[in-house]
Structures are given as structure tokens and as C-alpha cells.
N, C-alpha and C positions, 0 to 999 in steps of 0.2 A: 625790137628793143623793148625790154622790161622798162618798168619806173623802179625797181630794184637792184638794174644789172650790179652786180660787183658788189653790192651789198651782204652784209652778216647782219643777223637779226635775233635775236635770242627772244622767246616768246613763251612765259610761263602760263602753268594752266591747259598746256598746248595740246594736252593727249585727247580730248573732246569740247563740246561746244564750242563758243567762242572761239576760242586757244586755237583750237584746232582748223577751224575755218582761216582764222589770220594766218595760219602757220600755212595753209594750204595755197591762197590768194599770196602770198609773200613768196613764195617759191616758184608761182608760175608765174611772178612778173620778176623775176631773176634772180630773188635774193637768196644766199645759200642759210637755213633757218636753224636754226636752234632748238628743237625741241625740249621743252624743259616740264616736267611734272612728277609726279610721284605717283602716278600711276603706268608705272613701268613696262610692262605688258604691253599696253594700248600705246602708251607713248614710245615703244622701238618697233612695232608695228608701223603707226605713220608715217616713223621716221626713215623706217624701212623703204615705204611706200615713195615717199617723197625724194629717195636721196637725201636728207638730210641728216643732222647729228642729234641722237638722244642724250639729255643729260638727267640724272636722278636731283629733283630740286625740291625739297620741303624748304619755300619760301622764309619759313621763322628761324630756319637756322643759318648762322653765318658762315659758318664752316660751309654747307652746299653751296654759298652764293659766290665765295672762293676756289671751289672747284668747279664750278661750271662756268665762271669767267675763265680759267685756266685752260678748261679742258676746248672750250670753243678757241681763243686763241693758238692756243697748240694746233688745230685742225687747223683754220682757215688764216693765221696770221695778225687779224685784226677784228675789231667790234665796232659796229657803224650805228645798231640800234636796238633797242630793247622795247618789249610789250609788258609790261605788269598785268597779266590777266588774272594770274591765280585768284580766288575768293570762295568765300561762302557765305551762304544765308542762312539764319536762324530765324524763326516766327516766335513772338512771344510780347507779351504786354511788360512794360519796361518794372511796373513792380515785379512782375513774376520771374523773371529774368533772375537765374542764377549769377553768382560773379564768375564762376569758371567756364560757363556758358559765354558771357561776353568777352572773356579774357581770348577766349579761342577764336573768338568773331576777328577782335582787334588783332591776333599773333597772325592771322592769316592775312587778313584784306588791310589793312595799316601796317603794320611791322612786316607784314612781307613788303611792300610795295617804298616802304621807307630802306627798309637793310637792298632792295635792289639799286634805290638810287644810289646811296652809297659808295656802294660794291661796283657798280658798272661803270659809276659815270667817269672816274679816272681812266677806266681801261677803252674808253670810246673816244674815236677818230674824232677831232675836230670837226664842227660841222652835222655831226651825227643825230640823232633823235629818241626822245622817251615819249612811249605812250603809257597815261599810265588809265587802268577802268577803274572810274569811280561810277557814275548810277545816277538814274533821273532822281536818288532819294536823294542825292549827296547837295540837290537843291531846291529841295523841296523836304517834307514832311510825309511819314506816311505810319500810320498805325500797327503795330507788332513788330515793324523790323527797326525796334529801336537800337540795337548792338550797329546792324546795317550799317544803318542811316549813320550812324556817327564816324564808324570808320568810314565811308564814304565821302561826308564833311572832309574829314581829314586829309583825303587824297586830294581835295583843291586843295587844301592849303601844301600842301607838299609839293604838290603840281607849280604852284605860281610863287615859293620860294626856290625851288628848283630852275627854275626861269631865269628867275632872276641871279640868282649865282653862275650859272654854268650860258648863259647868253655872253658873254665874253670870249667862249671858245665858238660859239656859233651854233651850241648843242641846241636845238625846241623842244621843248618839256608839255606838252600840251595832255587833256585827260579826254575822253569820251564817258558819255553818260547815258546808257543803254536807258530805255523802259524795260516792258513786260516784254523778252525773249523767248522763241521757244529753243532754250534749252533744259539741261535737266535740272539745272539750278530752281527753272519755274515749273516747269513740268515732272517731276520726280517719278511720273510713269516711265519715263524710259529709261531708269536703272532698277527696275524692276523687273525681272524675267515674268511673272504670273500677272504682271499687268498688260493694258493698251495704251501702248502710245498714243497710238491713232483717235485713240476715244477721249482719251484726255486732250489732247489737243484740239479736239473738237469742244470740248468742252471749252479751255480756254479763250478760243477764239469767238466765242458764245459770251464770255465774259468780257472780252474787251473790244466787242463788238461794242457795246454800249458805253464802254472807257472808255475807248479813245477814241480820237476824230476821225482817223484814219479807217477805225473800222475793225482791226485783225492786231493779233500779236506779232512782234518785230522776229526776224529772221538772223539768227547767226550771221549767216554772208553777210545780211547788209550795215555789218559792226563789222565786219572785217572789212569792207570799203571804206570806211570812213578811218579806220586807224592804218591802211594803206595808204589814204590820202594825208594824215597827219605826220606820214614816214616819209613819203614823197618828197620830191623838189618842190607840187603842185603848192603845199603849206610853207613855201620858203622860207613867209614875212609872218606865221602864226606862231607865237608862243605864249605860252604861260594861258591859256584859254580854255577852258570846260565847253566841249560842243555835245549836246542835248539829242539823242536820237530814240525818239518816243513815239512817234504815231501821230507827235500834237497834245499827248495828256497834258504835258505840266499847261500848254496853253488856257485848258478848264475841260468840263466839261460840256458836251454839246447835249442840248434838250431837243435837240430838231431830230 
């Protein structure tokens, strides 16, 4: 028996990192997944992979968010739970910061993750669940990802109004708040053909070796357990709540 069985799960972002890992852990603990991205190729590949269903989803538009609730219903009947993973990162010092530059921050990681709750949450089973990723910034402060960090901010607050509206039907609205991952979001060597993955990643774990308590940069899978757990029965009595999965950074830093 899955913590999934009989579950639908619609999970953007899904085609790599993150996305892809939950979408992977989702499907072998029962649930039939949703692949949702705009990276088309990669994401009917997985979906391929997994048995499950590709949907084409550019998170900022509404029109996608009405055809991939439609088109996952038509397949499976019904919608039990959603991931808001889609995002991006931009670096830049907050004067330097174009406005079109932050518009694109917020269209993706805030208005995607707003136009999903929307969109989804009528069309899900009573009982059902939102995970939405906001980010160790979204509670704390961090220097160059100020677009970030503010979409971030945002997704609590949308997290814990969401809670509180749709806790009626028995839906948990809960967010996860990654640190330093290695996916390609932190890593950018790995969508790069002429780079090393492997060398960057040494490097970063060289960097957060000294960040975080822990020691090492965080693991895709181990975001995908934890938003497996917030989909779960295991989160029965969790809602409306930003859980922090960092190594320990926001704790401080350690001088030992």
C-alpha cells in the first residue's frame, strides 16, 4: 500500500529538479501524477517513464491552468492534490534590478502559484491538498535575490490565506521552504552541455560546507519527502504552515 493509493496529483515544474523528483516519489507511493511544465520534451519523456499524464503548463497563464485541470479530470476523473513547484531565480542587487526583470520573477513564482490556487482548488476532492514552494528566503532575507525573496514572502501569505478559506472543505494548504538544493536552479552547470556538473557541485558543497550546519547542499529527493509528507494522511492535522528544509542555515551560522 502507497501513502498515495488512488490519489491524482498535478505537480508543476515537474519536467526536472524538484518537480520531477516529487512527481517520481508521488507515483511510486501510488498516486497517478500530473506532469505539468513547459518543458515539453523532458516533461512527456517522464511522463512517459512513469505512466503518468503530460500536461503543457506556462504557470502565468490562465488559459493553461484551465486546460490542465480539464485535461487531468478527463483522464483520471477527479483531483485530490496539487504541487506549485514551478519558479525561477534571478541574482541581482535590488537597485539594479530591471522592472521587467522582477515582473518575470513575480509572473512565474507568485502569479503562477496564486492563478493555481484558484484554478485548482474548486476542482479538488474534499479533503484534498496544496503544496505550495516558497524557500528558506521567503523567511528570512538574503542579498541579490531580491525579486526572490519577495515572491517567496508572498507564497506564505497565500499559503496561510488559502488555509484558511478552503479548511472548511478539509483541503491543507501547507508550503515547504527549500535552502541551497542542488538542482539547476542553484547549480546552472547542469543545463549546460560544455559544463561540469560534477565540478560545480563540488564546488557548492565546498560552499555550504561552511553555511550550513549540516554541512552539504540539500538533495531534490529530500523536498520531495517532505511535500510527500504534507500530501500524506501522515500531515492530517497540518495546515496553513511554512516547514523550513535547510541544512539548519536559517538556525545561523556555526563558527565551530
Amino acid at each position: 500500500m502507497g501513502k498515495l493509493d488512488g490519489r491524482v496529483v498535478l505537480v508543476t515544474g515537474a519536467a526536472r529538479g524538484q518537480g520531477e523528483q516529487e512527481a517520481r516519489l508521488f507515483r511510486a507511493e501510488g498516486a497517478d501524477v500530473v506532469v505539468a511544465d513547459v518543458l515539453d520534451d523532458q516533461g512527456r519523456a517522464l511522463a512517459e517513464e512513469l505512466d503518468a499524464l503530460y500536461v503543457h503548463l506556462d504557470v502565468g497563464e490562465e488559459d493553461d491552468w484551465r486546460a490542465a485541470v480539464d485535461t487531468a479530470r478527463e483522464r483520471y476523473g477527479h483531483l485530490d492534490g496539487l504541487v506549485n513547484n514551478a519558479g525561477i531565480l534571478r541574482f541581482n542587487a535590488l537597485v539594479d534590478t530591471p522592472l521587467d526583470e522582477f515582473m518575470r520573477v513575480v509572473r512565474v513564482n507568485q502569479v503562477g502559484c496564486f492563478l493555481g490556487i484558484r484554478t485548482v482548488a474548486p476542482a479538488l476532492e474534499d479533503g484534498a491538498t496544496i503544496v505550495n514552494t516558497a524557500s528558506y528566503t521567503a523567511v528570512t532575507g538574503m542579498a541579490a535575490v531580491g525579486a526572490y525573496a519577495a515572491t517567496k514572502h508572498a507564497i506564505l501569505g497565500l499559503t496561510r490565506v488559502a488555509a484558511l478559506e478552503l479548511a472548511h472543505r478539509r483541503i491543507r494548504v501547507n508550503a515547504v521552504c527549500p535552502g541551497a538544493i542542488d538542482t539547476a536552479m542553484s547549480n546552472p552547470a547542469r543545463l549546460d552541455p560544455d559544463a561540469d556538473p560534477e565540478e560545480m557541485g563540488r564546488a557548492l558543497e565546498e560552499l555550504y560546507r561552511k553555511l550550513v550546519p549540516l554541512g552539504r547542499v540539500g538533495r531534490p529527493e529530500e523536498v520531495a519527502r517532505l511535500a510527500l509528507f504534507l500530501t500524506a494522511e501522515d500531515s492530517s492535522y497540518v495546515t496553513g504552515q511554512p516547514f523550513v528544509i535547510d541544512g539548519g542555515w536559517l538556525a545561523g551560522v556555526s563558527i565551530l
